[in-house]
C-alpha positions as CSV (number, residue, x, y, z in Angstrom):
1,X,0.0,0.0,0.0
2,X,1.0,3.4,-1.1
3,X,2.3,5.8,2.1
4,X,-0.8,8.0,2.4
5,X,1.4,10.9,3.6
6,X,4.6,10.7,0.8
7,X,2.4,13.6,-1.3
8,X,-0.1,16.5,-0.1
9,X,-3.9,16.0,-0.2
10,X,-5.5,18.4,-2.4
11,X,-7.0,20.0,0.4
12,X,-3.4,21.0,1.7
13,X,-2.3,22.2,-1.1
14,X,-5.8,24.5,-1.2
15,X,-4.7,25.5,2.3
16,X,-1.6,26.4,1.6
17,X,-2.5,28.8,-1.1
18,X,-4.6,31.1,0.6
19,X,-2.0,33.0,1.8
20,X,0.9,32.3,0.3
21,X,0.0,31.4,-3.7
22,X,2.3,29.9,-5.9
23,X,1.6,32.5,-8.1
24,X,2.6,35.9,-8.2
25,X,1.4,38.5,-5.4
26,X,0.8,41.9,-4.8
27,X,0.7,43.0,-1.0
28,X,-0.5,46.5,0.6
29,X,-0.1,47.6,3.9
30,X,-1.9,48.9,6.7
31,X,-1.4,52.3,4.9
32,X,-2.7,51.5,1.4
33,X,-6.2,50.3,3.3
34,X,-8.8,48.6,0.2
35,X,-11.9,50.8,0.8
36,X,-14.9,49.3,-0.1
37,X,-18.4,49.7,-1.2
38,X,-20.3,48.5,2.5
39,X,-17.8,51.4,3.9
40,X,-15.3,49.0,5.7
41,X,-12.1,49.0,4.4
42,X,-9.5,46.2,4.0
43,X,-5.7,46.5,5.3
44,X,-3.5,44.9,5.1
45,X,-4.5,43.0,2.4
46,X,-3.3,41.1,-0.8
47,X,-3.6,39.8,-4.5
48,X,-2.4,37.0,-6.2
49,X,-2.0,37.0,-9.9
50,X,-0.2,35.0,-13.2
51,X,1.1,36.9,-15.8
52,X,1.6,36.0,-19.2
53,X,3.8,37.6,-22.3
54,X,6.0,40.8,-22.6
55,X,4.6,44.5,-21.5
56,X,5.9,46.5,-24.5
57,X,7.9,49.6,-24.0
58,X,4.7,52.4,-24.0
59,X,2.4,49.4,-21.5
60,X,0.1,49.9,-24.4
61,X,-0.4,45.8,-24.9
62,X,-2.2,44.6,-21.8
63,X,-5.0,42.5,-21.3
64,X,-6.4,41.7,-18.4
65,X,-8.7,38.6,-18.1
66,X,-11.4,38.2,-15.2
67,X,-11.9,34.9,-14.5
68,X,-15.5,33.5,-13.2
69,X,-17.6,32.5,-9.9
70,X,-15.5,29.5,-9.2
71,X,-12.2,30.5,-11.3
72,X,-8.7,31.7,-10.4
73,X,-5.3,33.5,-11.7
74,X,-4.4,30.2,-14.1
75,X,-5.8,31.4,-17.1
76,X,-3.4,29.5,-18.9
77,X,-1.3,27.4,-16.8
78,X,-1.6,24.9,-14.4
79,X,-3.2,25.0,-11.5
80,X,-1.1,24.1,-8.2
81,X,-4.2,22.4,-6.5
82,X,-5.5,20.4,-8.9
83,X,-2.7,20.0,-11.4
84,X,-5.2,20.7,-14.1
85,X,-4.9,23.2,-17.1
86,X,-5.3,26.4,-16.8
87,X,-9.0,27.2,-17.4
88,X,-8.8,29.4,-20.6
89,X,-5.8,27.9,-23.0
90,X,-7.8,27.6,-25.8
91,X,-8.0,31.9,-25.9
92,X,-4.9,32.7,-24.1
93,X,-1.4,31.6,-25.6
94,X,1.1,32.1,-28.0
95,X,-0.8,32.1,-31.7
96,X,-4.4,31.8,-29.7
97,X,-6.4,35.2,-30.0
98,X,-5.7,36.8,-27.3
99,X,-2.3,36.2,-28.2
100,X,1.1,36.1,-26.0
101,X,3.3,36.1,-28.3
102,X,1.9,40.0,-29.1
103,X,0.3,40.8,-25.5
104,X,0.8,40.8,-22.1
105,X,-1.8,39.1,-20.3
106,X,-2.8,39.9,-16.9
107,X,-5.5,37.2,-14.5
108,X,-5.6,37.9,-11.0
109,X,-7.8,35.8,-8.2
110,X,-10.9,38.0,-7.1
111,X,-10.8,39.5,-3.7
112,X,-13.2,37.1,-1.7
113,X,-11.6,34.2,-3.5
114,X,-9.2,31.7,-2.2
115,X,-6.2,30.8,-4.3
116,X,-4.2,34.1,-2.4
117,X,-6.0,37.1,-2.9
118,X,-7.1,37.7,0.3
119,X,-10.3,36.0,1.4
120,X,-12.5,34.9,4.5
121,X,-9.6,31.7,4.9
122,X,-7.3,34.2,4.8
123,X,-5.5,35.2,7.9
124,X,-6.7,38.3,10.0
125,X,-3.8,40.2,11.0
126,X,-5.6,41.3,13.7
127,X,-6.7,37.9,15.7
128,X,-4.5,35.6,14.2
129,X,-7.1,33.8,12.8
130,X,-9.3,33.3,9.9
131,X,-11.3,36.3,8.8
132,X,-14.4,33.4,8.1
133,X,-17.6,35.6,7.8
134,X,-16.0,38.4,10.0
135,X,-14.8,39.6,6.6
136,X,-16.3,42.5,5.3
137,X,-19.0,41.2,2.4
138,X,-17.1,42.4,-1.4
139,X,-18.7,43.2,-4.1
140,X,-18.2,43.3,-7.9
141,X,-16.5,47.1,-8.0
142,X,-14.5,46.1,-4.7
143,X,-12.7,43.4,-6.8
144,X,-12.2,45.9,-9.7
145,X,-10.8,48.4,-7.3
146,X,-8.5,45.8,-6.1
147,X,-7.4,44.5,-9.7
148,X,-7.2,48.4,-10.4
149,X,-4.7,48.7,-7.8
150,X,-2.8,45.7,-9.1
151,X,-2.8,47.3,-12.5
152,X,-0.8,50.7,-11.4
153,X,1.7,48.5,-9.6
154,X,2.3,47.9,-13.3
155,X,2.4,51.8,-14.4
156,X,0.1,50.7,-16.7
157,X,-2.3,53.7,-17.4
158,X,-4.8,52.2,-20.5
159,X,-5.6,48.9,-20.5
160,X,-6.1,48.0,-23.8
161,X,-8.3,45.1,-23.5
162,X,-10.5,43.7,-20.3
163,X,-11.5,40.1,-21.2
164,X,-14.0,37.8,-18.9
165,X,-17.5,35.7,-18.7
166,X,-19.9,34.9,-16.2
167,X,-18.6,37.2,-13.4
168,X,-15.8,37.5,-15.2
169,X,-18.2,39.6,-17.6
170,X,-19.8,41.9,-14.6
171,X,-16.4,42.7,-14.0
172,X,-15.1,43.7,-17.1
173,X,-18.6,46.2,-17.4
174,X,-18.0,47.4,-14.0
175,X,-14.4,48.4,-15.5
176,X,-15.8,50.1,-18.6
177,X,-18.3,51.4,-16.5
178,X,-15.8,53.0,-13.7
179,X,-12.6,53.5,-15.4
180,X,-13.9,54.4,-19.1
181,X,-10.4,56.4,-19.6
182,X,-8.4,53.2,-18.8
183,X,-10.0,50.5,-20.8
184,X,-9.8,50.7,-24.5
185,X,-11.6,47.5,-25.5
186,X,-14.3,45.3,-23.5
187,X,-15.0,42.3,-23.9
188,X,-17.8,41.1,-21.7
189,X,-19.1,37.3,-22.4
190,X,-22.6,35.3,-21.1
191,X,-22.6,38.1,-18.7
192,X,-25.3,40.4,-17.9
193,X,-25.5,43.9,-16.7
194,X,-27.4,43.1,-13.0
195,X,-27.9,39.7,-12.0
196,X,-31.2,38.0,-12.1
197,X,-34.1,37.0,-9.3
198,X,-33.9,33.6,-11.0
199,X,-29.6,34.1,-10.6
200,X,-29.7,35.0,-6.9
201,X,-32.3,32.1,-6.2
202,X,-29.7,29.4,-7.4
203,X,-26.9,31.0,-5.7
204,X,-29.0,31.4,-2.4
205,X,-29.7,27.2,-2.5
206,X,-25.8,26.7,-2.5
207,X,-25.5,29.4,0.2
208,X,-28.0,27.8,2.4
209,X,-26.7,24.3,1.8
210,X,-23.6,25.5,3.0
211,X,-25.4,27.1,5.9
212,X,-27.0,24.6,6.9
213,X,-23.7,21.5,7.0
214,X,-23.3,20.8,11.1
215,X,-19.6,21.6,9.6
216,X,-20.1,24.6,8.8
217,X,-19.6,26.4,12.9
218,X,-21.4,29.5,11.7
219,X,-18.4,29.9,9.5
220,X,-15.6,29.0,12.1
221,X,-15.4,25.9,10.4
222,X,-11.2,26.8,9.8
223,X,-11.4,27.4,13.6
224,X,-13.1,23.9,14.4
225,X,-10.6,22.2,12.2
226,X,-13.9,21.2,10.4
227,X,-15.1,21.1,6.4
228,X,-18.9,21.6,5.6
229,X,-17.9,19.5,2.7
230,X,-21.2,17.7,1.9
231,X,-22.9,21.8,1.8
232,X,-20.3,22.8,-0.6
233,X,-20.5,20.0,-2.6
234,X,-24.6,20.5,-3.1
235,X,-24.4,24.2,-3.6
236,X,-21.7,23.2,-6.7
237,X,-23.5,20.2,-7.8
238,X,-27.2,22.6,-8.0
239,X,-24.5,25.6,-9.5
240,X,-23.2,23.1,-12.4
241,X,-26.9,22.6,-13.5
242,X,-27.0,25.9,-14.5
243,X,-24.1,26.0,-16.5
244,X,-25.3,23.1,-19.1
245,X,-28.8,23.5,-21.6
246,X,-31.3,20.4,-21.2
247,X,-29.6,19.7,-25.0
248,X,-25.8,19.0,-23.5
249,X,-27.4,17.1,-20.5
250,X,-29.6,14.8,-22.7
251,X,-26.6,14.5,-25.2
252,X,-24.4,13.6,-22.5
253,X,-26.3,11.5,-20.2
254,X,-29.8,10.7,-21.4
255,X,-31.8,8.7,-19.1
256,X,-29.0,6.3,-19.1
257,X,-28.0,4.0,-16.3
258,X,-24.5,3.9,-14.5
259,X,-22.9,0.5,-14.3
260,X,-25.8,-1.1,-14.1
261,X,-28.4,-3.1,-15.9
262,X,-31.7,-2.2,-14.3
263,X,-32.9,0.5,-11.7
264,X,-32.0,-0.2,-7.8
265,X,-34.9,0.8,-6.3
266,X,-33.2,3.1,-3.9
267,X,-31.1,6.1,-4.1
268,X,-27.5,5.3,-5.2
269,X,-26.7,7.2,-8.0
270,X,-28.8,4.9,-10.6
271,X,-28.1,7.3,-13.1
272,X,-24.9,9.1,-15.1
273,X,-26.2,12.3,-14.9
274,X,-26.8,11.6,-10.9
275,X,-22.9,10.4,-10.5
276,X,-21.7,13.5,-12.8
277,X,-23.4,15.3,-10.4
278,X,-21.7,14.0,-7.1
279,X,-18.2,13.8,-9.0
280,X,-18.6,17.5,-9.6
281,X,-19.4,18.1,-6.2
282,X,-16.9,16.1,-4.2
283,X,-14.3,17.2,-6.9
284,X,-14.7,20.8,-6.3
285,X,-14.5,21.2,-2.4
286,X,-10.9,20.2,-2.4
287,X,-9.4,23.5,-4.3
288,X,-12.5,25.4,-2.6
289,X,-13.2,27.3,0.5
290,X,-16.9,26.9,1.2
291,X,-16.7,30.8,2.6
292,X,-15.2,32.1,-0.6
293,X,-18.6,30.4,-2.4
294,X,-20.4,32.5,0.1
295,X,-18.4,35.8,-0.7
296,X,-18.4,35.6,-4.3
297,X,-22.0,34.8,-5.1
298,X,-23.2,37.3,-2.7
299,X,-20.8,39.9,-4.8
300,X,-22.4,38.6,-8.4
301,X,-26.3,39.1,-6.4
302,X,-25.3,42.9,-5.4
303,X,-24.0,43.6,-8.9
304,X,-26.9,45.9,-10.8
305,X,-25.3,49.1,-12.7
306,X,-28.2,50.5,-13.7
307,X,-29.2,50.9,-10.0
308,X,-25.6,52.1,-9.4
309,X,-25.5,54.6,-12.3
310,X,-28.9,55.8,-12.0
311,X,-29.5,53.9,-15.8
312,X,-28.0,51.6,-17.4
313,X,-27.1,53.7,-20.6
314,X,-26.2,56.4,-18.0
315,X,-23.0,53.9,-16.8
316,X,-21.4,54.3,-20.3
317,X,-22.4,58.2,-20.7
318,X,-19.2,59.5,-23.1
319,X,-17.5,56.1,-22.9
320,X,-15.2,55.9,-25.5
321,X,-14.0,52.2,-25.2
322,X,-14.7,49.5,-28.1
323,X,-17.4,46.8,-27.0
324,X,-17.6,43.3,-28.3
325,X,-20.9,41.5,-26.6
326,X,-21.2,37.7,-26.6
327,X,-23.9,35.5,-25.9
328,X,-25.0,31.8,-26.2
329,X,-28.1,30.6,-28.0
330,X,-28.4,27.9,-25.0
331,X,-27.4,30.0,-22.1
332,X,-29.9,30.3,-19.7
333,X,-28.3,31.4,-17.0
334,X,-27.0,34.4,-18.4
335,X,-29.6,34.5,-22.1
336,X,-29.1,36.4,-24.8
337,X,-31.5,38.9,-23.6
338,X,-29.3,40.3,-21.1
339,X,-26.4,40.7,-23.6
340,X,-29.1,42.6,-25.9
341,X,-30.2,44.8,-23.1
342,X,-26.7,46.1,-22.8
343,X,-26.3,46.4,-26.1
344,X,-29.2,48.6,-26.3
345,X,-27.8,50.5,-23.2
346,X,-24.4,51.1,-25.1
347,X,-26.0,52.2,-28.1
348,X,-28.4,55.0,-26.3
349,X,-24.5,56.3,-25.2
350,X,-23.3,56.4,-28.3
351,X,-20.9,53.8,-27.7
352,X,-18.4,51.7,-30.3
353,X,-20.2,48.3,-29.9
354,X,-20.2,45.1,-31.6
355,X,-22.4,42.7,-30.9
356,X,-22.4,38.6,-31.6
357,X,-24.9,35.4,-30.7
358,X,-23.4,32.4,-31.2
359,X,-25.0,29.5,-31.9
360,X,-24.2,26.8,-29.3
361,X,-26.2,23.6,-27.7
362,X,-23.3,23.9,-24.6
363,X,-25.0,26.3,-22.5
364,X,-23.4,28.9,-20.3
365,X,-20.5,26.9,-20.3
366,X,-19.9,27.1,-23.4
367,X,-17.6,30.7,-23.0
368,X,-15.0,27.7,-21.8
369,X,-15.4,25.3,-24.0
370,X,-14.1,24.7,-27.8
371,X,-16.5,26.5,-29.5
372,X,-15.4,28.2,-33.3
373,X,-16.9,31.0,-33.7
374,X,-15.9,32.5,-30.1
375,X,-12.7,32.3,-31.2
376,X,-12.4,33.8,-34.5
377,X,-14.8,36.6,-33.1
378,X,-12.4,37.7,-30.6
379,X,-9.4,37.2,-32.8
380,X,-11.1,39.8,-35.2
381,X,-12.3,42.1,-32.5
382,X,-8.9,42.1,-30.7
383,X,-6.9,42.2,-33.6
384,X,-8.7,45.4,-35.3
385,X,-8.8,46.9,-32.2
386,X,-5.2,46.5,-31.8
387,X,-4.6,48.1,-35.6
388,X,-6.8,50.9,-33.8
389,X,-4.7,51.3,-30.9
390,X,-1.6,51.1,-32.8
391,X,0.2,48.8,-30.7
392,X,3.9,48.2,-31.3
393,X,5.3,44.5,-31.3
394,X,6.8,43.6,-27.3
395,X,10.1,44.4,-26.8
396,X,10.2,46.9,-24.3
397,X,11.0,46.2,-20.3
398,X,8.4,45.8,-17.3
């Protein structure tokens, strides 16, 4: 028998990267506090970030990629947890179209999340301890201010792209939307401007399932040396639900059985689409903290910019940035309506936009998945707004 302590479990390795990431990170101190929207403030407190590419000489050939709900600063490398992938290599790379051989690519881990940018597992200076839910709640503009930060560490002054989906798309409109003189393109995917009643009911079933694990200690679970893994692991099973179309489930899984020839007549997992489920949720609490799932749902419910703006067209008022929308035929978690509303929104300012459906059975998910046209649409869009920008070929220092 294999020694069962000659490598780390996952769940150590997810522990040891709250804090102190194997990625890059960015720390500010007591005097560079992280004020945010509740009107608490952060300090010290940190972000964690990859980096990908050369920074030319002017800083005009950044991107910056906002990664999703349950995503993290690997856009495109591996992941130290899980050993995977990173999460986006099909768009980021050398030769892909958002291309590293030409730009310098920028992902870093949303405050609230878990992989080092500083979360409710993260350590509070001030007891010792895990912040847990004595963290201040974050919200979508609180993790923009923070990658804003990150960004003049750079000197960079213009971004010339932001890049996401999901939440990754709120926060690249909150960008546009706050910093209009420092993003020249946006690029906001199966996103929407506000988030849903239909949205924040899903995400307040995971919330509650957490809530409600014995495990969970009111969210001292750190504390307790305790997991509410079997909470976690139904809010992401219910979460991943959302993320297919009844097409990709029934193309996948159909009514058929799982290793076995006829129904049990009880509730093991008679079905594929039942085991999928429970791999997906007993897969996913190893690399995450049940808190952080707390945090950043909570941030994607508070997002609305029309309600923050006054109107929605009244958040891109004057905007010059370039807009390319995105949507998914089969995404209904984030439909094609809400990509149209903002559309409509960006046109009533006056605003460079572009706007594409693409026609996919792979639901939300599909903004991570191989899917053509994506690709060639944001190759175009990012290489004729490059030609716009004028951006010279890398060679200048960081």
């Amino acid at each position: 028998m294999a020694d069962e302590t000659s490598a780390p479990t996952l769940h150590a390795l997810s522990i040891a990267e709250v804090d102190r990431p194997s990625s890059q990170l960015a720390k500010f101190g007591v005097d560079d506090p992280l004020h945010l929207d509740s009107g608490k403030s952060i300090a010290p407190w940190q972000i964690a970030y990859e980096t990908y590419g050369e920074l030319n000489a002017d800083k005009s050939n950044a991107v910056l990629i906002c990664h999703a709900l349950t995503g993290d600063q690997y856009v495109a490398s591996n992941n130290p947890v899980t050993g995977k992938p990173g999460w986006w290599e099909r768009m980021v790379g050398p030769g892909r179209p958002i291309d590293t051989d030409k730009y310098f690519v920028l992902c870093a881990n949303v405050l609230g999340g878990c992989l080092g940018t500083t979360g409710p597992a993260s350590i509070n200076p001030a007891t010792g301890k895990a912040y847990a839910v004595s963290m201040p709640v974050v919200t979508i503009r609180d993790m923009v201010r923070a990658q804003a930060k990150l960004v003049d560490r750079f000197g960079i002054d213009t971004l010339f792209a932001v890049v996401g989906g999901s939440m990754g798309g709120m926060q690249v409109l909150q960008w546009a939307a706050s910093y209009p003189e420092r993003v020249f393109a946006a690029v906001p995917i199966a996103t929407g401007a506000r988030h849903s009643s239909q949205n924040i009911a899903f995400h307040e079933v995971g919330r509650q399932a957490i809530m409600a694990d014995p495990d969970w200690c009111e969210g001292a679970y750190i504390a307790e040396d305790k997991r509410p893994l079997k909470g976690l692991a139904v809010a992401r099973m219910a979460a991943h639900i959302t993320y297919m179309s009844d097409s990709s489930l029934h193309q996948k899984f159909g009514r058929n059985l799982q290793d076995r020839e006829d129904l049990t007549f009880g509730f093991d997992a008679d079905f594929q689409i039942e085991s999928y489920l429970r791999h997906q949720g007993m897969t996913f609490v190893d690399r995450f903290d049940a808190n952080s799932y707390l945090y950043v749902t909570r941030a994607m419910d508070y997002f609305d910019l029309a309600a923050e703006f006054g109107s929605l067209p009244l958040a891109f008022t004057g905007t010059t940035t370039r807009f390319c929308v995105m949507s998914f035929t089969s995404d209904w978690l984030f439909p094609t309506s809400e990509s149209r509303n903002i559309v409509k929104a960006l046109n009533a300012a006056a605003a460079n936009v572009s706007f594409v459906e693409v026609d996919s059975d792979r639901g939300h998910d599909a903004f991570l998945l191989d899917v053509p046209e994506m690709f060639s649409t944001i190759r175009g869009f990012i290489t004729g707004a490059a030609r716009a920008r004028g951006i010279p070929a890398p060679g200048g220092a960081n």
